[in-house]
C-alpha positions in Angstrom: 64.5 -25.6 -22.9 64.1 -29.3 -21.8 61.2 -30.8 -22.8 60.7 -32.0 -19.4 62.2 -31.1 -15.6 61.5 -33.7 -12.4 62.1 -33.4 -9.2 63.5 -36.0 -6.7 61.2 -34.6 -4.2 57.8 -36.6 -4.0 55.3 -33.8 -3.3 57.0 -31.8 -6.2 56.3 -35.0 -7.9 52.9 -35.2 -7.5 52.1 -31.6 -8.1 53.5 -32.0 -11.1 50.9 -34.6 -11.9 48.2 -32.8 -10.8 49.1 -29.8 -12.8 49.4 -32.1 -15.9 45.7 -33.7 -15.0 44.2 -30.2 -14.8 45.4 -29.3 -18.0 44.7 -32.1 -19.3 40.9 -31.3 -18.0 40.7 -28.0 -19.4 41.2 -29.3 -23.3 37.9 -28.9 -24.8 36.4 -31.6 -26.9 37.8 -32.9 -30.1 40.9 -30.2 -29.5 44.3 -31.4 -29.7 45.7 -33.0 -26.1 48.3 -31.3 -24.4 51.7 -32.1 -24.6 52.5 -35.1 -23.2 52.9 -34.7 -19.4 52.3 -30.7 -20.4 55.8 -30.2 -19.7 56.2 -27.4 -21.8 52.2 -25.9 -21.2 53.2 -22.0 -19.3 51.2 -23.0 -16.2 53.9 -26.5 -15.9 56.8 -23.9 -16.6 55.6 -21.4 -14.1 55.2 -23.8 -11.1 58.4 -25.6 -11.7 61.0 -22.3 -12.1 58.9 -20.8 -8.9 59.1 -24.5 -6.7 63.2 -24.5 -7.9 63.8 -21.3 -6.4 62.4 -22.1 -3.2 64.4 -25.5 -2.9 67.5 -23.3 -3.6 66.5 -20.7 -1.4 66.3 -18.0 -3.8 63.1 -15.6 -4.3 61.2 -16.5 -7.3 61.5 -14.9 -10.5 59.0 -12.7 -12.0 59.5 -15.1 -14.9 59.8 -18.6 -15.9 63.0 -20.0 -17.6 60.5 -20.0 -21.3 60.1 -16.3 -20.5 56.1 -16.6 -19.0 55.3 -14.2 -16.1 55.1 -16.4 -13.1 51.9 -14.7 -11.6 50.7 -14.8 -8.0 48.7 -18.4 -8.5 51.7 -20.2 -9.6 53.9 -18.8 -6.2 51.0 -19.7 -4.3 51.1 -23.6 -5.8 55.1 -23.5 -5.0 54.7 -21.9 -1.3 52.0 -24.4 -0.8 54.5 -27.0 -1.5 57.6 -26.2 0.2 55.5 -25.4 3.2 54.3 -29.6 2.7 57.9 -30.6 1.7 58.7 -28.4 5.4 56.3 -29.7 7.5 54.6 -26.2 8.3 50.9 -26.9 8.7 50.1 -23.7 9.5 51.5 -22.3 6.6 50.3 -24.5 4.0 46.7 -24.3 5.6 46.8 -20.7 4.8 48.3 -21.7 1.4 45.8 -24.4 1.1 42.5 -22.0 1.7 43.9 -19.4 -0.7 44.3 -21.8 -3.7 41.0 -23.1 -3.2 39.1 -19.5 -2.0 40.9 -17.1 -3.9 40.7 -15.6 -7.7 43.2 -18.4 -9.1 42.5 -19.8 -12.6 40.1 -23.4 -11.2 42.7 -25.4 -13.2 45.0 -24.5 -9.5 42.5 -25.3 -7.3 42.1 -28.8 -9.3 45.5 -29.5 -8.6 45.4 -29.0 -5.0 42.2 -31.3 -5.1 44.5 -34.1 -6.6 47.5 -33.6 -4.5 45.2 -33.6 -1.6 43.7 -37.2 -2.9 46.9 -38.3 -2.9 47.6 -37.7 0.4 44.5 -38.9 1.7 45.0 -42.6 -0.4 48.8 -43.3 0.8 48.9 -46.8 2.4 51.3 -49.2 2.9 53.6 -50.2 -0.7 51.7 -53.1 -1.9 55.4 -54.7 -1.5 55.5 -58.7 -2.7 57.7 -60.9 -0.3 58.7 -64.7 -1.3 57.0 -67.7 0.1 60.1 -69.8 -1.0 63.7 -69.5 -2.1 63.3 -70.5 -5.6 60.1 -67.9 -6.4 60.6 -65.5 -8.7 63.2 -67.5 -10.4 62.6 -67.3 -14.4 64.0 -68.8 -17.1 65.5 -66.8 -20.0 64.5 -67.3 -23.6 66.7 -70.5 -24.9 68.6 -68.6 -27.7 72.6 -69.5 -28.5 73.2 -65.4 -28.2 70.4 -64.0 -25.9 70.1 -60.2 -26.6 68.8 -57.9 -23.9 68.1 -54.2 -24.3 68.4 -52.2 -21.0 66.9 -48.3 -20.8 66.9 -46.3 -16.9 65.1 -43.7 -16.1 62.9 -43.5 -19.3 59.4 -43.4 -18.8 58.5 -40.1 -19.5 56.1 -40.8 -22.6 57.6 -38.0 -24.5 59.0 -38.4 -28.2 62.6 -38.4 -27.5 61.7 -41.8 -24.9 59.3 -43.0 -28.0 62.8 -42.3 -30.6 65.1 -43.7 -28.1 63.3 -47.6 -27.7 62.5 -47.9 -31.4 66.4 -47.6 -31.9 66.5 -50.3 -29.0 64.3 -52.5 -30.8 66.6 -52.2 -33.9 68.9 -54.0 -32.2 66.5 -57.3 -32.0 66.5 -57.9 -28.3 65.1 -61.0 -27.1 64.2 -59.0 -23.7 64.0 -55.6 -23.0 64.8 -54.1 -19.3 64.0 -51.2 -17.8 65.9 -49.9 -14.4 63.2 -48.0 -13.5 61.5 -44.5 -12.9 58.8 -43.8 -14.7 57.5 -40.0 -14.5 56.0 -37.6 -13.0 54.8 -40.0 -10.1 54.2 -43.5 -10.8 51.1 -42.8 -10.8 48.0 -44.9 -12.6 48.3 -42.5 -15.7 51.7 -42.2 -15.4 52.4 -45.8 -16.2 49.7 -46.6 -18.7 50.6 -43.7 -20.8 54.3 -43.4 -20.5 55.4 -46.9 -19.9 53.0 -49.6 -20.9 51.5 -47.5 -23.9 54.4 -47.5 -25.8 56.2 -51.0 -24.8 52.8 -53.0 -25.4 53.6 -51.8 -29.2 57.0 -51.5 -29.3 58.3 -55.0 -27.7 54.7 -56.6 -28.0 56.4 -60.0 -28.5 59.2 -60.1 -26.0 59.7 -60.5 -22.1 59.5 -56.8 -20.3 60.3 -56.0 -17.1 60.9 -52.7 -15.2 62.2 -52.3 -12.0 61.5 -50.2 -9.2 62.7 -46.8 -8.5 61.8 -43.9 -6.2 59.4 -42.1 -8.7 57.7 -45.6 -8.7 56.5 -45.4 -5.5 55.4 -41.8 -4.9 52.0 -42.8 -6.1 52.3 -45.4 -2.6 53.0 -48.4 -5.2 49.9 -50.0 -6.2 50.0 -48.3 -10.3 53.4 -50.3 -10.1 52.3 -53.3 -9.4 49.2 -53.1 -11.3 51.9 -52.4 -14.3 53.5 -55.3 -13.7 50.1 -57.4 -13.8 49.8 -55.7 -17.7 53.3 -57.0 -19.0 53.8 -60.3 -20.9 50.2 -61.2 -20.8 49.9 -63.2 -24.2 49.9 -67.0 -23.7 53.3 -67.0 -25.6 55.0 -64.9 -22.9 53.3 -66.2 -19.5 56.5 -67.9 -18.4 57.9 -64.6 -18.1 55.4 -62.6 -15.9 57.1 -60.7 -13.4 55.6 -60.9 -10.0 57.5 -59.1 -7.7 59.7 -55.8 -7.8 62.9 -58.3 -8.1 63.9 -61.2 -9.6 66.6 -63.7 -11.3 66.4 -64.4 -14.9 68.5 -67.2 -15.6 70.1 -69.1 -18.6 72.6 -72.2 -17.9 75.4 -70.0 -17.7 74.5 -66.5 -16.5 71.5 -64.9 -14.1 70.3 -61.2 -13.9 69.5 -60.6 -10.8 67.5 -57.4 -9.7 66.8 -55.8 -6.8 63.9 -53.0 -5.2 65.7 -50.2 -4.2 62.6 -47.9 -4.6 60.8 -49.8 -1.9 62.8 -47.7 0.7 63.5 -44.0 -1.3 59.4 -43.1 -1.1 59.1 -40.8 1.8 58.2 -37.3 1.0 60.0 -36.0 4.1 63.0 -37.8 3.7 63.7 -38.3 0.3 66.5 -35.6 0.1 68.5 -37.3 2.6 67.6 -40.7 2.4 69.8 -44.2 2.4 67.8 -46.9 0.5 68.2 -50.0 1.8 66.7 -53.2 0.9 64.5 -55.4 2.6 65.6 -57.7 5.0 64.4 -61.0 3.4 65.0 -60.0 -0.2 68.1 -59.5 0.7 68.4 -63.0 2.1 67.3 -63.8 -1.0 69.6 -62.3 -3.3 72.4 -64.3 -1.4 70.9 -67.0 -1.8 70.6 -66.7 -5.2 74.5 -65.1 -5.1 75.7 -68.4 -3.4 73.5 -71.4 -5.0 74.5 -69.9 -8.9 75.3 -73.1 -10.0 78.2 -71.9 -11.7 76.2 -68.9 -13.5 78.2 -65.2 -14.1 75.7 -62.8 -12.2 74.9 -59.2 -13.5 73.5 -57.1 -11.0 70.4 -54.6 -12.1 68.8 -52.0 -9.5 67.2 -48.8 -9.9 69.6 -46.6 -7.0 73.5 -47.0 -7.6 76.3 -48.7 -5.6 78.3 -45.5 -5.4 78.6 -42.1 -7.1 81.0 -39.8 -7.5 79.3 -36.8 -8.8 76.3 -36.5 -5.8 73.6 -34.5 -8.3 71.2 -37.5 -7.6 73.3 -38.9 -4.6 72.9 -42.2 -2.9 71.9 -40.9 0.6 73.0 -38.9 3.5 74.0 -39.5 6.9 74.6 -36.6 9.4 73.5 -34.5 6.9 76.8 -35.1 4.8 76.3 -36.6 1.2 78.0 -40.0 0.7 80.2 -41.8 -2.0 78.7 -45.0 -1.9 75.3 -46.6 -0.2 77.0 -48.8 2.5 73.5 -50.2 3.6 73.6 -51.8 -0.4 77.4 -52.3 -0.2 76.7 -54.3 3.4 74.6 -56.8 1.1 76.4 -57.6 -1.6 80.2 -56.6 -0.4 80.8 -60.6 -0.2 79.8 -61.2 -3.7 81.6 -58.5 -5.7 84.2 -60.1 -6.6 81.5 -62.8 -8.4 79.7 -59.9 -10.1 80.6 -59.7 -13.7 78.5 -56.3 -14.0 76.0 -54.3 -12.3 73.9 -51.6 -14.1 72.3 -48.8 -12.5 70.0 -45.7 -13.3 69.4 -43.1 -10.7 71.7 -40.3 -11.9 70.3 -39.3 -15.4 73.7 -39.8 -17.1 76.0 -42.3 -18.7 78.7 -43.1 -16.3 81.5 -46.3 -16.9 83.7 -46.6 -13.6 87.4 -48.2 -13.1 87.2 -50.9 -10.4 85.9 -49.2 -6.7 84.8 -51.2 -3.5 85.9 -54.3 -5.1 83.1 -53.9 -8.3 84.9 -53.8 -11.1 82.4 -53.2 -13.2 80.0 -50.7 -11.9 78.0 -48.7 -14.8 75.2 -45.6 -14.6 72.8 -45.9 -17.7 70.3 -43.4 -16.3 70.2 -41.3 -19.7 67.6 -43.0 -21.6 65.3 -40.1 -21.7 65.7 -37.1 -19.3 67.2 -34.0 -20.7 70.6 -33.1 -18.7 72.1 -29.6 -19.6 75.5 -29.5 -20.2 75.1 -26.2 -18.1 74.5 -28.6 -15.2 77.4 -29.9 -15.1 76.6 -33.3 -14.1 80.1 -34.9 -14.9 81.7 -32.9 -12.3 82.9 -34.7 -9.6 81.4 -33.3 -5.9 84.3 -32.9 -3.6 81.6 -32.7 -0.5 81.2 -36.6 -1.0 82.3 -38.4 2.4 84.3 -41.1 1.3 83.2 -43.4 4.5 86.7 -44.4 4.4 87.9 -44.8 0.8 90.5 -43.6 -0.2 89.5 -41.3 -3.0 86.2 -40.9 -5.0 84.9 -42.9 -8.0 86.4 -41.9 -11.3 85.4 -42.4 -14.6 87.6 -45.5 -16.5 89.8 -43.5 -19.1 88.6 -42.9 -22.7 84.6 -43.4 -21.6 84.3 -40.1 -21.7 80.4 -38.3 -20.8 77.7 -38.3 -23.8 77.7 -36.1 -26.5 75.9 -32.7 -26.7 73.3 -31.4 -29.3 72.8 -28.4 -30.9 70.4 -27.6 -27.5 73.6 -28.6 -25.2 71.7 -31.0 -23.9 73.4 -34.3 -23.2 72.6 -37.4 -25.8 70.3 -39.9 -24.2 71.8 -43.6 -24.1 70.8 -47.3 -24.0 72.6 -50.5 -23.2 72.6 -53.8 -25.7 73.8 -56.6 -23.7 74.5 -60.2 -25.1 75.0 -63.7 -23.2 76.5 -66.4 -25.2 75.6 -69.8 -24.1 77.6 -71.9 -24.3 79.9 -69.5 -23.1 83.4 -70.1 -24.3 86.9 -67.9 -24.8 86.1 -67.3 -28.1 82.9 -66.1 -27.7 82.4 -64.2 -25.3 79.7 -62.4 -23.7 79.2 -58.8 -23.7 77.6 -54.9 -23.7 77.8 -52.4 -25.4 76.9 -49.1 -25.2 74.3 -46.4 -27.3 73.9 -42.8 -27.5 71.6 -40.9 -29.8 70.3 -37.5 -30.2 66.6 -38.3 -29.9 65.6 -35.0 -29.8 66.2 -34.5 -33.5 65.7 -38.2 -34.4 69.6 -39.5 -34.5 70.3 -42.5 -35.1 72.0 -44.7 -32.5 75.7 -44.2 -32.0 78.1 -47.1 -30.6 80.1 -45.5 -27.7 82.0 -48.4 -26.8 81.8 -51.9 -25.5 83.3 -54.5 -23.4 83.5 -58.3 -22.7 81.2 -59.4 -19.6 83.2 -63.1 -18.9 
């Protein structure tokens, strides 16, 4: 079983937070805590395989996938839900007054008392615009070979994350990257415990930054940017504070330049369907930053991807009709591509190296750094249901970067990036990435899937 399932859907989300808090509550003290995020505790179990089955309009099982009986409390959790996630006040009032009336064990009427805390605290994202062109411009350390370690979609606290970024950290980056998502909610907890916990040990002496993705901002933003007023705090690293959900590191020959695509991917009534976009004046910004390079190779970083061809974790919907690519992100940056020596993405939770498409040649998913994909899932298959908007044909994979590896579990090897930016850069010294997988579950050690030249 994976030790952890999410949900793109942020009510889901959240419940899943709460349920992890009022476990947490019930642990008497001096006991052992919980699992981390109590992803494997029956009560977790039972909500999520009864909340599945209603997104996929099936009935729910009389047991969970770990073999627990679901019980009436649980279906009553998941009903409550999907009658939020479906807008049917009626129905989740009834739901709502049985949960906190009824016979349930209290630890489900604590949840609904967080979820409903939630709702009652969403505001407006916290969202930091520029004053000038040139803020939230940043130099990169002065090293000959910079090394930067980029993870996606890790933040999950659990082992297999903790296994997976001391591998990273093997490799002696200079500055470590993270695409965003950090789980179940972006929530206060959430962050502290599954992000900044383990990085403030781990890569205590190097520039960290993390970037903004959907399950970011279902906690309405503010534990974000609190988490980003809590990285690179020692004197030695102030230079490199991060102060807004993008930014441009630059050396004197290349620039990172990331972008918040979480911003717009937050509502809990959309999210299925929606088609991130980013805001109007940071995307003014990014071309400015595209056009006045000075001569600097850009790599492109954001949380949501360009373009997908396999639509498990698709980039959006219009007329109710999954799409191929995001042609609100592709609107932005279509001018530049030809410019853009990379551009890394998370999103989809698996490790994905295109051929050339929409004039990127060199578009890459690294979203496996620490959620469990079965291979039952069948995430690699491509979803004919994609409208193309035009394209000739779908995305495909570049021959001979073939998917992960399995375990003995059949679940997908997680997977890091090791990038590094020679300065001067010359012909005989070129810059590049290369690509890790490991079986964290059981401890592997890093294996080198590949790499390739970033000039």
């Amino acid at each position: 079983m994976p030790p952890i399932q999410t949900f793109r859907n942020p009510i889901i989300s959240i419940w899943q937070h709460a349920i992890h808090k009022a476990i947490s509550q019930k642990v008497p003290a001096g006991a052992a805590a919980p699992l981390l995020l109590s992803s494997t505790q029956p009560e977790m179990t039972r909500f999520c395989s009864a909340v599945e089955a209603l997104s996929k309009g099936q009935a729910i099982s009389p047991k969970d996938s770990a073999g627990n009986v679901i019980g009436d409390c649980a279906k009553l959790a998941a009903e409550y839900v999907w009658a939020e996630i479906r807008r049917d006040t009626l129905k989740a009032s009834e739901l709502e007054d049985e949960i906190k009336y009824g016979a349930c064990d209290p630890l489900w009427s604590t949840a609904l008392a967080i979820y409903l805390a939630w709702k009652a605290s969403l505001d407006s994202i916290p969202y930091v615009r520029y004053a000038n062109m040139s803020d939230f411009v940043l130099a990169l350390p002065n090293r000959p070979d910079l090394v930067i370690g980029i993870i996606a979609d890790w933040g999950t606290g659990l082992d297999d994350a903790s296994w997976l970024l001391a591998e990273v950290m093997k490799k002696n980056p200079d500055v470590l990257i993270h695409l965003g998502d950090i789980y179940y909610a972006g929530t206060a907890d959430d962050n502290r415990d599954n992000f900044l916990k383990l990085v403030s040990v781990a890569a205590a002496n190097i520039p960290v930054y993390t970037l903004s993705g959907n399950h970011d901002m279902y906690s309405g933003g503010e534990p974000y940017y609190w988490l980003l007023g809590q990285l690179n705090r020692t004197e030695a690293l102030q230079s490199y504070r991060q102060q807004a959900s993008y930014f441009c590191l630059r050396s004197a020959n290349w620039q990172l330049l990331a972008m918040d695509t979480g911003l717009h991917d937050c509502d809990p009534f959309t999210v299925d369907s929606n088609l991130t976009f980013l805001d109007s004046k940071e995307a003014l910004w990014h071309a400015d930053k595209l056009m006045n390079a000075g001569g600097r190779r850009t790599v492109l970083l954001s949380h949501h991807q360009l373009f997908t061809a396999f639509g498990s974790t698709g980039v959006g919907q219009q007329n109710g009709k999954p799409l191929a690519y995001n042609p609100n992100l592709y609107q932005v940056f279509q001018p530049y591509l030809k410019n853009i020596a990379l551009w890394l993405w998370g999103h989809e939770h698996n490790f994905e190296f295109f051929s050339p498409y929409l004039g990127l040649n060199k578009g890459r998913c690294i979203g496996a750094s620490a959620l469990p994909v079965l291979a039952a899932q069948q995430p690699y298959n491509p979803n004919p249901n994609l409208d193309l908007q035009g394209q000739a044909a779908l995305p495909n994979l570049a021959p001979g970067m073939l998917p992960l590896n399995t375990n003995a579990h059949e679940g997908y090897f997680h997977s890091y990036a090791i990038m590094t930016l020679r300065s001067p850069a010359s012909q005989f010294a070129d810059s590049k990435i290369e690509y890790y997988e490991l079986d964290s579950t059981s401890h592997g050690e890093s294996i080198l899937m590949g790499g390739e030249t970033i000039p």
